[in-house]
PDB file of the backbone (N, CA, C, O) and the ligand in Angstrom, with CONECT records:
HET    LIG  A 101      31
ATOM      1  N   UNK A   1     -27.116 -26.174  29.912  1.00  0.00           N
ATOM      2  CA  UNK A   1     -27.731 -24.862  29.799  1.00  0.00           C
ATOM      3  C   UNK A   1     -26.811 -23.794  30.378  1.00  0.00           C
ATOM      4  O   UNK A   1     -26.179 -23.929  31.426  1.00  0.00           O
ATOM      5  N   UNK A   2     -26.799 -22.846  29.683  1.00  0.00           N
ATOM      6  CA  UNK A   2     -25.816 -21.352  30.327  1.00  0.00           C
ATOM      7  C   UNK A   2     -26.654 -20.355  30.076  1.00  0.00           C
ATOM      8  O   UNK A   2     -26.880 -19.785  29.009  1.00  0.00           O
ATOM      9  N   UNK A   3     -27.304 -20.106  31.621  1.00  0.00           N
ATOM     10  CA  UNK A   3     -28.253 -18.795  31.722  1.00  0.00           C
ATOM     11  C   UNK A   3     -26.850 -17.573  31.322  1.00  0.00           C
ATOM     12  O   UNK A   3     -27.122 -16.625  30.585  1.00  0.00           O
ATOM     13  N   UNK A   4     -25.995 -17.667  31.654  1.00  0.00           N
ATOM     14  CA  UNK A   4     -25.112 -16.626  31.799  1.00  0.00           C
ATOM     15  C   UNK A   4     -25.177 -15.961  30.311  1.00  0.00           C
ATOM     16  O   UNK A   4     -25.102 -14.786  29.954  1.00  0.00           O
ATOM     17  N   UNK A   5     -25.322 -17.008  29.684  1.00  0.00           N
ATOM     18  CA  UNK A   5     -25.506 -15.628  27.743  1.00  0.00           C
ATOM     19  C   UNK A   5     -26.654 -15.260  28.039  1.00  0.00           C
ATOM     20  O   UNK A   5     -26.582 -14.034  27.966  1.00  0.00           O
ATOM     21  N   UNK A   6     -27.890 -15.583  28.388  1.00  0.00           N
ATOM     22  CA  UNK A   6     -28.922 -14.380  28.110  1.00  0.00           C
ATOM     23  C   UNK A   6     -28.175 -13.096  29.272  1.00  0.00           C
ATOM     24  O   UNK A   6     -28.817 -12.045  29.273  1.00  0.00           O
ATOM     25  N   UNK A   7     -26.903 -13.117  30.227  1.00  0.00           N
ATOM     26  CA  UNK A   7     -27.160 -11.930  30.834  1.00  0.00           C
ATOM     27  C   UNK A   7     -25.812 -11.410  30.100  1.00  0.00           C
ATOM     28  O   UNK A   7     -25.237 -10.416  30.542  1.00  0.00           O
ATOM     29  N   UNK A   8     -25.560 -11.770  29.515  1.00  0.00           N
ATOM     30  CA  UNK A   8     -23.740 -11.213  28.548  1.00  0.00           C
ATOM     31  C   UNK A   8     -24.041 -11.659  27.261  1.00  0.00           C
ATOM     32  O   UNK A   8     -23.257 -12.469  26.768  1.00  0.00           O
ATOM     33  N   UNK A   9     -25.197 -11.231  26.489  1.00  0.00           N
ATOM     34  CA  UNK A   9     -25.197 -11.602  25.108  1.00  0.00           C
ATOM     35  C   UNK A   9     -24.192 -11.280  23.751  1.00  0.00           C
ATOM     36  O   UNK A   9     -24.058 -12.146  22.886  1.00  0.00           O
ATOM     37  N   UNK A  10     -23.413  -9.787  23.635  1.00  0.00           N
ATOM     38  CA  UNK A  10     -22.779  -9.890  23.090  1.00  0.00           C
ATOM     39  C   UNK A  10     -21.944 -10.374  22.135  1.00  0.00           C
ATOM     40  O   UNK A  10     -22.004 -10.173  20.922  1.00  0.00           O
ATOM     41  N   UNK A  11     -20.952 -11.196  22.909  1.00  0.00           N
ATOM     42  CA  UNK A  11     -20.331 -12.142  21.865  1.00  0.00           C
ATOM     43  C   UNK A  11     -20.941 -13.219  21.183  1.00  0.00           C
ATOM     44  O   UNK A  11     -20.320 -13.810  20.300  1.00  0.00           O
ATOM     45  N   UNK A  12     -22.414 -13.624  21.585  1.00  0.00           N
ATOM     46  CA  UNK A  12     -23.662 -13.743  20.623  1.00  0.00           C
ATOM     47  C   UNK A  12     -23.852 -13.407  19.552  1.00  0.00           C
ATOM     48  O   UNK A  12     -23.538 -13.859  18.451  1.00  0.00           O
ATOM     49  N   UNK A  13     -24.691 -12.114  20.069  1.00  0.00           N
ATOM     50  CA  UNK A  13     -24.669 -11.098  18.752  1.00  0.00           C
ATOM     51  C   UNK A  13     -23.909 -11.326  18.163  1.00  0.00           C
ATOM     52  O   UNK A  13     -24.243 -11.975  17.172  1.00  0.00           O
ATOM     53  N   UNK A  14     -22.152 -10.947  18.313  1.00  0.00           N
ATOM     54  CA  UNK A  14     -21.698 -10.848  17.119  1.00  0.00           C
ATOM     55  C   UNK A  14     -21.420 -11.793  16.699  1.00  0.00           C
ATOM     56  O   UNK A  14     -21.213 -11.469  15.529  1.00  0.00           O
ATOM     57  N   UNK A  15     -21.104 -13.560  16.806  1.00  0.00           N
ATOM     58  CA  UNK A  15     -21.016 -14.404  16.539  1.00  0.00           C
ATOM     59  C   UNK A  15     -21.626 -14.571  15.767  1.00  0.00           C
ATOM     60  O   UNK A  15     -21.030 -14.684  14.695  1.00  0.00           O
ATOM     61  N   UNK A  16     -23.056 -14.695  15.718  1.00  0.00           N
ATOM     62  CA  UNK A  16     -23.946 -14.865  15.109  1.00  0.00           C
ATOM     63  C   UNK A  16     -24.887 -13.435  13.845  1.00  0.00           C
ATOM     64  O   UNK A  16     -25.920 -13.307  13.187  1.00  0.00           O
ATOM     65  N   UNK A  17     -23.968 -12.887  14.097  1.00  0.00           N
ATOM     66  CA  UNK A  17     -24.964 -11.624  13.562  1.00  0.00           C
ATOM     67  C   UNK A  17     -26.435 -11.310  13.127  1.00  0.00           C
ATOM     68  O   UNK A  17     -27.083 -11.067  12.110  1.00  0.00           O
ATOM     69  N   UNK A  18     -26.665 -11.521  15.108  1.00  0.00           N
ATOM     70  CA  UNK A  18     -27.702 -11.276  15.471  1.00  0.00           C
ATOM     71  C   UNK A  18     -28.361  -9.623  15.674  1.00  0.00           C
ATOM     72  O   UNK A  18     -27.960  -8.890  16.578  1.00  0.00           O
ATOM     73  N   UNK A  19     -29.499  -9.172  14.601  1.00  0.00           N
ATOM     74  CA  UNK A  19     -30.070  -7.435  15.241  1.00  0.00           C
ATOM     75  C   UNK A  19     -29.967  -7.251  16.272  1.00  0.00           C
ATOM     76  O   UNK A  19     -29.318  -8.175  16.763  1.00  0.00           O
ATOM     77  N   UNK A  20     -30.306  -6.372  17.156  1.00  0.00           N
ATOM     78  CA  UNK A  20     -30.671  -5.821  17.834  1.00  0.00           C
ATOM     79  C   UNK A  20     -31.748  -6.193  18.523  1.00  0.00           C
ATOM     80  O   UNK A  20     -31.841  -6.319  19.744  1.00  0.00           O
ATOM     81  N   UNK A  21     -32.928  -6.444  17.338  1.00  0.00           N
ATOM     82  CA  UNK A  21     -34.384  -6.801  18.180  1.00  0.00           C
ATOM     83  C   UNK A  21     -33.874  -8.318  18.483  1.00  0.00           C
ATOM     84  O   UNK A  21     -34.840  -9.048  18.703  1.00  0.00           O
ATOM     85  N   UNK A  22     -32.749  -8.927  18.548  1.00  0.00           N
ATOM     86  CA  UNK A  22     -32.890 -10.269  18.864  1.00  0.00           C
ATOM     87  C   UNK A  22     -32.380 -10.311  20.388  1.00  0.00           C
ATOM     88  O   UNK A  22     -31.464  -9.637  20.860  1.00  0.00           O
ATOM     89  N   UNK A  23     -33.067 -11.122  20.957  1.00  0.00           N
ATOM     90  CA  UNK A  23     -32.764 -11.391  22.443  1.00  0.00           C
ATOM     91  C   UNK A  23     -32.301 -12.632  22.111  1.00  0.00           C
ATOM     92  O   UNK A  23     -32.700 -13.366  21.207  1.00  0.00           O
ATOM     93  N   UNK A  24     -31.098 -12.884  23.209  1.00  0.00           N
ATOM     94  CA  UNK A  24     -30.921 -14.143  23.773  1.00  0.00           C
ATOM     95  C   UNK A  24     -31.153 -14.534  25.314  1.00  0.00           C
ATOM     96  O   UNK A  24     -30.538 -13.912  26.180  1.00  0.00           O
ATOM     97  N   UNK A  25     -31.819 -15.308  25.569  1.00  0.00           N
ATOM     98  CA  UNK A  25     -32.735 -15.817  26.716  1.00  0.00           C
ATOM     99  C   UNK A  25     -31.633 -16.996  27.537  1.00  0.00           C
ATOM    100  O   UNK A  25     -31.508 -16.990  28.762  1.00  0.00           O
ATOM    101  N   UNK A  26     -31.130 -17.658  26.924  1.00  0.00           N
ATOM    102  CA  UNK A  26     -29.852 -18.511  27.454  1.00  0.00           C
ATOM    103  C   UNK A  26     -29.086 -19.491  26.175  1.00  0.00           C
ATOM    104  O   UNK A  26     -29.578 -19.413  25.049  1.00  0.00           O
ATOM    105  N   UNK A  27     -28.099 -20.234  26.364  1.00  0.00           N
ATOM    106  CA  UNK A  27     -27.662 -21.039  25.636  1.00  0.00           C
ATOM    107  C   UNK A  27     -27.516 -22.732  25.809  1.00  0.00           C
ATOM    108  O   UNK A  27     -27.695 -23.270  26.901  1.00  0.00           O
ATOM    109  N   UNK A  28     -27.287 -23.230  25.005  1.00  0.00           N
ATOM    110  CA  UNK A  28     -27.117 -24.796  25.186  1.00  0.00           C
ATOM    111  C   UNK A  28     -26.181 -24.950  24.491  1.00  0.00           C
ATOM    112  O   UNK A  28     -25.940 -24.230  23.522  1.00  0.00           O
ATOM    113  N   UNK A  29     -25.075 -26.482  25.075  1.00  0.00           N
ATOM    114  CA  UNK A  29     -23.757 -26.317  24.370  1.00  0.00           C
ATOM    115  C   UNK A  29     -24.183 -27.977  24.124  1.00  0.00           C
ATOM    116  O   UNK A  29     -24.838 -28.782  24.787  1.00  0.00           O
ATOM    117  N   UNK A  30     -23.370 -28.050  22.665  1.00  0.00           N
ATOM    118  CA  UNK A  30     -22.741 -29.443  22.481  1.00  0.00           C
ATOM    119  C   UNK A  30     -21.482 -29.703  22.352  1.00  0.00           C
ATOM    120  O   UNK A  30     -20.525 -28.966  22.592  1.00  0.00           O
ATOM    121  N   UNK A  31     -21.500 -30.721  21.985  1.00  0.00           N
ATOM    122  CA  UNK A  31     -20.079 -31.182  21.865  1.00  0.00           C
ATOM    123  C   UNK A  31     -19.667 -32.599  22.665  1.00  0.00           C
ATOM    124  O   UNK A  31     -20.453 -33.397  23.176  1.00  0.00           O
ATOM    125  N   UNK A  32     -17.940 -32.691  22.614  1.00  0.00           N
ATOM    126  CA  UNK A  32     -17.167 -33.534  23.079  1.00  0.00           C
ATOM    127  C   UNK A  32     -16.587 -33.262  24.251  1.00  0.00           C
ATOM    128  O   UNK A  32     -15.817 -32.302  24.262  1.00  0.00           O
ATOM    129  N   UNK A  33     -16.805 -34.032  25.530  1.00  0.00           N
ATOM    130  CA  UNK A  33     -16.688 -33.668  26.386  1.00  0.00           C
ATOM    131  C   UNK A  33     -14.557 -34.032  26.784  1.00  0.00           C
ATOM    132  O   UNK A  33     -13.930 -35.083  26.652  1.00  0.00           O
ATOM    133  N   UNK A  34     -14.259 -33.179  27.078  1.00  0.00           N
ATOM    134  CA  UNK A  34     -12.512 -33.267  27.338  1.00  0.00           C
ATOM    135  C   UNK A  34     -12.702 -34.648  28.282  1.00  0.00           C
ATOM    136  O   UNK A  34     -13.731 -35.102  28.784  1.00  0.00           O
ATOM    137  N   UNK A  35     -11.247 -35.168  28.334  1.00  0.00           N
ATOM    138  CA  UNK A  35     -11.088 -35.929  29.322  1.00  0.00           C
ATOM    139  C   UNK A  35     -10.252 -35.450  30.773  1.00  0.00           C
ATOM    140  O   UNK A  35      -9.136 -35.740  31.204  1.00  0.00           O
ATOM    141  N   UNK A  36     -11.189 -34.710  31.216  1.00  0.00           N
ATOM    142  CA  UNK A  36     -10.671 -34.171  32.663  1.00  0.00           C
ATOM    143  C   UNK A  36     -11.673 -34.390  33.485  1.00  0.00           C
ATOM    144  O   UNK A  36     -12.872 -34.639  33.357  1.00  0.00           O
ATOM    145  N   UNK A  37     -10.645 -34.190  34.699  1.00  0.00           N
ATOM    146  CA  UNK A  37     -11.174 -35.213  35.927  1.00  0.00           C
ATOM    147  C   UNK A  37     -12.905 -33.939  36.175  1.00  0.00           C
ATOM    148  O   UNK A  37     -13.866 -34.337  36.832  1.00  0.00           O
ATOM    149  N   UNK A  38     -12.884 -32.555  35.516  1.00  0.00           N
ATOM    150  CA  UNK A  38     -14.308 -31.954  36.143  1.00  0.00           C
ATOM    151  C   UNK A  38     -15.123 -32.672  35.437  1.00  0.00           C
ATOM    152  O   UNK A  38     -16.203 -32.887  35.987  1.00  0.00           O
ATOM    153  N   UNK A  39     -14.911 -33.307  33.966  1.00  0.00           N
ATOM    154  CA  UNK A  39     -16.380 -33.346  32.947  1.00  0.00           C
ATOM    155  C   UNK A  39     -16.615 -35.030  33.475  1.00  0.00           C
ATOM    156  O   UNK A  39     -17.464 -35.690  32.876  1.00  0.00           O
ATOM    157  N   UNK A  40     -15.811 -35.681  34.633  1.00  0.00           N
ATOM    158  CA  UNK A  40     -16.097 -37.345  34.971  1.00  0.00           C
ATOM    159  C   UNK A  40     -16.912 -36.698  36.432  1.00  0.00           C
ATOM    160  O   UNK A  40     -17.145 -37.566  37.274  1.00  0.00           O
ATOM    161  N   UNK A  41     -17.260 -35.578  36.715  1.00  0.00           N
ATOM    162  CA  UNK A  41     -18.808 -35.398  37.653  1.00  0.00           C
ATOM    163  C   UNK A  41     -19.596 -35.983  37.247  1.00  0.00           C
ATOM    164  O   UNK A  41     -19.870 -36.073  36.051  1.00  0.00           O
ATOM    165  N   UNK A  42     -20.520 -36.884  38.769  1.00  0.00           N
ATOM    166  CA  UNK A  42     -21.636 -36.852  37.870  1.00  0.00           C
ATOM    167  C   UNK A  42     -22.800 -36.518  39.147  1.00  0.00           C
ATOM    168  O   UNK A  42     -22.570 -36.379  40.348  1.00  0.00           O
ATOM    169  N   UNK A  43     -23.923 -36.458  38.521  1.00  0.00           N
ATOM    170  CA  UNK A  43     -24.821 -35.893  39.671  1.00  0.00           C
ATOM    171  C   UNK A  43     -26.161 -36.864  39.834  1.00  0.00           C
ATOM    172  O   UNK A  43     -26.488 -37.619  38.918  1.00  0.00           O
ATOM    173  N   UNK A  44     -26.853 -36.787  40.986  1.00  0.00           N
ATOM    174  CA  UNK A  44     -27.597 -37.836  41.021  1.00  0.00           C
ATOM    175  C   UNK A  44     -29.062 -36.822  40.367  1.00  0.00           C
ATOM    176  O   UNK A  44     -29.104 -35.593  40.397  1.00  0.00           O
ATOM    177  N   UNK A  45     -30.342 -37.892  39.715  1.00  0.00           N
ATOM    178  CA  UNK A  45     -31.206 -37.260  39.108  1.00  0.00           C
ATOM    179  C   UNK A  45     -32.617 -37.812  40.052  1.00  0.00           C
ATOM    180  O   UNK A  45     -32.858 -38.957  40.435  1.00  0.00           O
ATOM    181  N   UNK A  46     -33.361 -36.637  40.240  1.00  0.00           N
ATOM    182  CA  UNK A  46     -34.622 -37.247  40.549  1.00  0.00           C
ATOM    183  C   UNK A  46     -35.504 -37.945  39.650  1.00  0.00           C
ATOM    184  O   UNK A  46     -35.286 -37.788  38.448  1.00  0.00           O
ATOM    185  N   UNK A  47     -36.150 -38.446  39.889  1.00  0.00           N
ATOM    186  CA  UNK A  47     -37.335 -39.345  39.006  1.00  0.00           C
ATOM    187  C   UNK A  47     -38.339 -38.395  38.360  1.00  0.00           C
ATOM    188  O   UNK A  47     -39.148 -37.832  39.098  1.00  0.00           O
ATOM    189  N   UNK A  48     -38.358 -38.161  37.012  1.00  0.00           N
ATOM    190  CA  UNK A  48     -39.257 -37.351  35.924  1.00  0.00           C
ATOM    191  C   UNK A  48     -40.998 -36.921  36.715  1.00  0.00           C
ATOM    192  O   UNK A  48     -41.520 -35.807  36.765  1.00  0.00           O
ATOM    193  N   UNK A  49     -41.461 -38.041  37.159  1.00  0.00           N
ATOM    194  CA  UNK A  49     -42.681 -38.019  38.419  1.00  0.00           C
ATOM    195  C   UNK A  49     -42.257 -37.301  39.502  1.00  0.00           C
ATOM    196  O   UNK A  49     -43.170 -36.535  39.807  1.00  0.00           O
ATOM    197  N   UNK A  50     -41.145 -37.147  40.369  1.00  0.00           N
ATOM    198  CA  UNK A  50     -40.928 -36.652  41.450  1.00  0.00           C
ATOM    199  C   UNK A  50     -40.649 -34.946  41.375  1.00  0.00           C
ATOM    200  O   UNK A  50     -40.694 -34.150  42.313  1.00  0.00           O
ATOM    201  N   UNK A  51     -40.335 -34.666  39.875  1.00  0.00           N
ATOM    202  CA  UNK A  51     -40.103 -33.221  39.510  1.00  0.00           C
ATOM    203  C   UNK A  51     -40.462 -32.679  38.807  1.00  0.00           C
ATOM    204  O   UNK A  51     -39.923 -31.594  38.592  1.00  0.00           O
ATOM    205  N   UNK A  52     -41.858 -33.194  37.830  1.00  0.00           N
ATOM    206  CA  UNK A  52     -42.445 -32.660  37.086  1.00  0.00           C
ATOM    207  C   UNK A  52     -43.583 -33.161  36.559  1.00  0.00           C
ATOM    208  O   UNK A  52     -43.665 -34.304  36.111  1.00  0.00           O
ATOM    209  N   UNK A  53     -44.903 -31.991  36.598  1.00  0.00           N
ATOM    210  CA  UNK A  53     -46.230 -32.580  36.263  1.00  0.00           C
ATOM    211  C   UNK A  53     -46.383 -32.012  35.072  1.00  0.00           C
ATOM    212  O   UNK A  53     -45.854 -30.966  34.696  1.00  0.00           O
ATOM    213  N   UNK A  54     -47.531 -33.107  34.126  1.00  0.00           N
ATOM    214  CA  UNK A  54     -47.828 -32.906  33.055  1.00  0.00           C
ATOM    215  C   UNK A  54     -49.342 -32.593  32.992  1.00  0.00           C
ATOM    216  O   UNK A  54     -50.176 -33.462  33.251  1.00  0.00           O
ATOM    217  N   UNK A  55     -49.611 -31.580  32.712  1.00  0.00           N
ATOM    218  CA  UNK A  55     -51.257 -31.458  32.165  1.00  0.00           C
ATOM    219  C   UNK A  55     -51.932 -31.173  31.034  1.00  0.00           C
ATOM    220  O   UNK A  55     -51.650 -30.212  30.318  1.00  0.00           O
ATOM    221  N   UNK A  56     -52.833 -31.965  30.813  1.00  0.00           N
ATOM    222  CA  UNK A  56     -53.446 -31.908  29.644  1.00  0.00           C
ATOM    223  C   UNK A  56     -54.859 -30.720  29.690  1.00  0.00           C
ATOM    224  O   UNK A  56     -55.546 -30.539  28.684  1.00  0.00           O
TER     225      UNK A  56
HETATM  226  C1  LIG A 101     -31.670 -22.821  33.533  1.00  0.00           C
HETATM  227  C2  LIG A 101     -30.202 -23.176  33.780  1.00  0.00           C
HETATM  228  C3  LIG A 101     -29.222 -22.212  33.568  1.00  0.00           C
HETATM  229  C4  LIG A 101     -27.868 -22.512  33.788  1.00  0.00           C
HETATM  230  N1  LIG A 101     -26.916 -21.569  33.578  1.00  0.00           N
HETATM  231  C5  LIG A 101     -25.611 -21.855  33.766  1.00  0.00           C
HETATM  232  C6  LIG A 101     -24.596 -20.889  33.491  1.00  0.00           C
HETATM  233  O1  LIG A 101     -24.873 -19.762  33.099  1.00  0.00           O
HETATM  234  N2  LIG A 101     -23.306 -21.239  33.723  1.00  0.00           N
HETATM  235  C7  LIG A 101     -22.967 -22.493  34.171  1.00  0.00           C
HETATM  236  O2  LIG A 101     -21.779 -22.750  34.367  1.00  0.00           O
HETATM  237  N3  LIG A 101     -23.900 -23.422  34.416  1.00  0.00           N
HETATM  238  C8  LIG A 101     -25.217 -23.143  34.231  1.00  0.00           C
HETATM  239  N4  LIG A 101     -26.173 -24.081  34.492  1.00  0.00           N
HETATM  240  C9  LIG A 101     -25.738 -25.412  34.996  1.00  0.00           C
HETATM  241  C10 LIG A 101     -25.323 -26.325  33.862  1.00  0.00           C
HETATM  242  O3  LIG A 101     -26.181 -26.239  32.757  1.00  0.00           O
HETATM  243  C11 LIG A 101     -25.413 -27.790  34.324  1.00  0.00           C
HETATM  244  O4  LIG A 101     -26.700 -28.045  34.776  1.00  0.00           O
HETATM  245  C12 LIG A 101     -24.408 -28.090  35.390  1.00  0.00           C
HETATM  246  O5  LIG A 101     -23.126 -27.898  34.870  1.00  0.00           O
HETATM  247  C13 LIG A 101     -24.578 -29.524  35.911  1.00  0.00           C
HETATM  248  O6  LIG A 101     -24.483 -30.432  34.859  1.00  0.00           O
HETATM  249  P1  LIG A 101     -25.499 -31.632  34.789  1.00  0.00           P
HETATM  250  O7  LIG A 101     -26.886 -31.002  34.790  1.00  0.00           O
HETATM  251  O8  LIG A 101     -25.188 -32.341  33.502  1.00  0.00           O
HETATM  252  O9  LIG A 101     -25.260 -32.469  35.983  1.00  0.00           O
HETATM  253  C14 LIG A 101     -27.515 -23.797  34.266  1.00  0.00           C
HETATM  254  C15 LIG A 101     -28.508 -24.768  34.458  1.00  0.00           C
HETATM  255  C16 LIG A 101     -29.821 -24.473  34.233  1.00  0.00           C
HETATM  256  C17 LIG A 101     -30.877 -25.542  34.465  1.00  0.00           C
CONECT  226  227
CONECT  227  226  228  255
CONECT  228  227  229
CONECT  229  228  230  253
CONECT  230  229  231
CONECT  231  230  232  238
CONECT  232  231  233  234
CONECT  233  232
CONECT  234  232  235
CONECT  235  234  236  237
CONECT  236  235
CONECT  237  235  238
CONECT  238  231  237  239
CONECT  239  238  240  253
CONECT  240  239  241
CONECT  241  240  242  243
CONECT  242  241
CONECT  243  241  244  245
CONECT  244  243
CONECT  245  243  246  247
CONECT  246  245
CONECT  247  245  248
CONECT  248  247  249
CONECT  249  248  250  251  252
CONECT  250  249
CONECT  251  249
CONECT  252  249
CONECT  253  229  239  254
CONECT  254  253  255
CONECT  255  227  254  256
CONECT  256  255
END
């Protein structure tokens, strides 16, 4: 996730030739990750129960 495009949308917009009335709120990237030593981080995850409730 990159909150940073909803606050620098721009090169959005024009990428995409997006109006005006369009907001961008944030982005998500895919892809292939390089082989450098930053993208072999890894981070530890809490348990889906320990960080988030579901209600019906
Ligand atoms: C809501 C949200 C917004 C984020 N915005 C940015 C961002 O603007 N720039 C950035 O470098 N990382 C941002 N991050 C962090 C990365 O998406 C990512 O979580 C981080 O690089 C750690 O990777 P991992 O979650 O796979 O361990 C954001 C994460 C979240 C949850």
């Amino acid at each position: 996730m990159q909150g940073a495009l909803g606050q620098f949308p721009e090169p959005i917009h024009r990428l995409f030739n997006l109006g005006e009335e369009r907001g961008v709120l944030f982005g998500m990237s895919f892809g292939y990750a390089d082989d450098v030593d930053a993208n072999k981080a890894r981070t530890v995850r809490a348990e889906l129960d320990d960080s988030v409730s579901f209600y019906e």
